[in-house]
N, C-alpha and C positions, 0 to 999 in steps of 0.2 A: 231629335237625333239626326245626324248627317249620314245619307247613304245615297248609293246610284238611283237614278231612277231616269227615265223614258219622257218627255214632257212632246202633247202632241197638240194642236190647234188648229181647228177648219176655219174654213171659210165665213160659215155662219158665226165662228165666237163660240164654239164646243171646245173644252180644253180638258186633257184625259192627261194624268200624272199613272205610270205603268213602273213598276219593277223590272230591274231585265228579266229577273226568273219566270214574271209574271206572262212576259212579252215572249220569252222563249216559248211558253207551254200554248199559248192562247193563235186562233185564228188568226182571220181579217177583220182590219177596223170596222165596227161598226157607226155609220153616219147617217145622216138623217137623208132623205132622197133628194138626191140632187148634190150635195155636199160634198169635200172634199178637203182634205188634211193640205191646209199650205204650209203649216213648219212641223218639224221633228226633230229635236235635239236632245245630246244625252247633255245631264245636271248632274246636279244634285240636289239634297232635301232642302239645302239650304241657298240654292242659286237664286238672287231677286229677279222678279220679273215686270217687266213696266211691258202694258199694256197701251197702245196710241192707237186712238180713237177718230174718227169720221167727223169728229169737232175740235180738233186741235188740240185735244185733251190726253194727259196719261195715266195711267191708273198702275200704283206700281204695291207691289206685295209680292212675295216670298213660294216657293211650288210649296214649300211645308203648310202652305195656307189651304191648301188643294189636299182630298184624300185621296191615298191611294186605290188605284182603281184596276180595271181590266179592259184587252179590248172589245169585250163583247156589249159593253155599253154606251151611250150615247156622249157620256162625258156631262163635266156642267157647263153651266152658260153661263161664259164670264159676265156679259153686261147684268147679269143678276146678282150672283154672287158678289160683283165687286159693287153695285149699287152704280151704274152709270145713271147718265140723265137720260129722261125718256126721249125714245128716239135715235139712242147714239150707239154705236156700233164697233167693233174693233178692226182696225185696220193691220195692224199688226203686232207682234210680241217680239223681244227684246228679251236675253237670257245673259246674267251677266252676277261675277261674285266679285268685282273688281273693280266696275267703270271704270275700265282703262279701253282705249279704242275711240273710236269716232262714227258717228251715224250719217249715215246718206239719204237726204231725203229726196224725191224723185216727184216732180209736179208736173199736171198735166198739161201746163201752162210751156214748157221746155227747159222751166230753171228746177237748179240741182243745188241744194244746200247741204254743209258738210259742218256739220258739230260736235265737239267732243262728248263721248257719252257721261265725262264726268261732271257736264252742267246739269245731270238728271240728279246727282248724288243729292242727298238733304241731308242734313246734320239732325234734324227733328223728325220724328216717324210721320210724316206726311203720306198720305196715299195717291192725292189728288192733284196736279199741276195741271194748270191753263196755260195756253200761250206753249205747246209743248213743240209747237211748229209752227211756220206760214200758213195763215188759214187765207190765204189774197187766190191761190186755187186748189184745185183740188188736188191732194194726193194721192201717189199710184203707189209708189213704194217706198220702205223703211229698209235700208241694207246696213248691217253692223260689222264693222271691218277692224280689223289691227291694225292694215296697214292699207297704202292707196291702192285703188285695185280697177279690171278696166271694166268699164259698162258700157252696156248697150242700150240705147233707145229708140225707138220704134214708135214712127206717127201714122196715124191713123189713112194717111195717102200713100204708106208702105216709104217713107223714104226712111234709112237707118243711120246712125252713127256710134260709131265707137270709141269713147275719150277713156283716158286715163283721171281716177280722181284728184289726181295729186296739180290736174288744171285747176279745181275748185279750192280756193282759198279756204281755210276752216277759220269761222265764225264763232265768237260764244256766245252771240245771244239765241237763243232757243227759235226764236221765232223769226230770225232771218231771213227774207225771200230769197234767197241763193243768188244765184249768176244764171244768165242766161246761156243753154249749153246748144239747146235746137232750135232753130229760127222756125216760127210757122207761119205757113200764111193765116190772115182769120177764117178762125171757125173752125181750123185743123187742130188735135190735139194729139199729145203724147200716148199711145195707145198701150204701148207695151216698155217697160224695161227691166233690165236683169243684168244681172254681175256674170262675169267670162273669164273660168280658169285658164291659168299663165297657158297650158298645154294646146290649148284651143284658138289661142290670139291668132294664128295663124289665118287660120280659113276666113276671119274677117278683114283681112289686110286693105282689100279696096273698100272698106268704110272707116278706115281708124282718121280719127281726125286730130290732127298736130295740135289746133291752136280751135277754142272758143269763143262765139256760139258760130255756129254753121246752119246750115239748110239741111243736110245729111245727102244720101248717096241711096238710089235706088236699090232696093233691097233684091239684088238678083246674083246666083252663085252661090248661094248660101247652100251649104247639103242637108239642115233641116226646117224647111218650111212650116212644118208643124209649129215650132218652138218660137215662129215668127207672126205666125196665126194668118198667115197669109195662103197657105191652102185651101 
């Protein structure tokens, strides 16, 4: 059956499918020490969800795969439930009843690949895809977007930029190594990045960068330090 539900996922790969009724009546999430919910989106029963893993891999099946649950428990652990390989890990989740849009992958190397989500689609119930990304470095982030949208990224000697994605050429093969968006020097890597609502473009004006790849712009001005990890 098709109905609303709550879809939540930490850090560790705990994934909690919630009722709203359930979500209205219930506390705070319960997580394991230390942990920390990175996505929360409402679905439905029937929304697919692809799973991208710490090996280049995706694991994709359905929240109806998942029982309903509450927040007073731990959730399950995807890399079990879905049978990853040992060792492998989820790096992020993907919520989608359409594959329509486009994915942002974010590497800690400074390049930024842009693929349409519809090269995830299978025609056969396939669970498992390799090659689901550039494995050439590591990934920091997965952003799933409608439309171009601006990011920010943040290296690890605090310099920032902020480009528009619609710089990044969209790609179909899955495993594309991107363009290169932030110059590093060696040994520096992409530390941090994240997507910045249209309302906000503002307060970063002295790090938006016209044209790709750049060096970026000392991260100073900024009114939240926290969110730049540089406090």
């Amino acid at each position: 059956p098709d109905y609303s539900v709550n879809l939540f996922l930490t850090r560790e790969g705990y994934f909690k499918k919630i009722t709203p009724q359930s979500l209205r009546m219930s506390g705070e999430q319960k997580l394991k020490e230390g942990d920390s919910v990175t996505v929360s989106a409402e679905a439905t029963n029937r929304t697919e969800l692809l799973f991208f893993t710490d090996k280049a891999q995706v694991y994709k099946t359905s929240a109806s795969a998942f029982s309903d649950t509450k927040a007073s428990v731990m959730g399950e652990f995807v890399p079990v439930k879905l049978g990853f390989d040992e060792g492998e890990n989820v790096k992020a989740m993907v919520a989608t009843t359409d594959y329509e849009g486009f994915l942002i992958f974010v590497f800690e190397n400074g390049k930024v690949a842009k693929v349409p989500l519809s090269q995830y689609q299978t025609k056969t119930n396939r669970k498992k895809l390799s090659n689901a990304y550039s494995d050439r470095s590591p990934l920091l982030e997965v952003f799933c977007v409608q439309d171009n949208t601006d990011i920010a990224m943040l290296s690890g000697k605090g310099r920032l930029i902020v480009f528009n994605s619609a710089l990044v050429s969209l790609k179909t093969t899955r495993n594309t190594q991107g363009v290169q968006c932030m110059v590093l020097k060696s040994g520096v890597k992409v530390a941090k990045a994240w997507m910045i609502p249209a309302d906000q473009l503002e307060k970063y004006s002295h790090h938006v960068a016209k044209n790709i790849p750049v060096a970026g712009y000392l991260a100073k001005g900024i009114d939240d330090p926290d969110q730049l990890g540089l406090s």
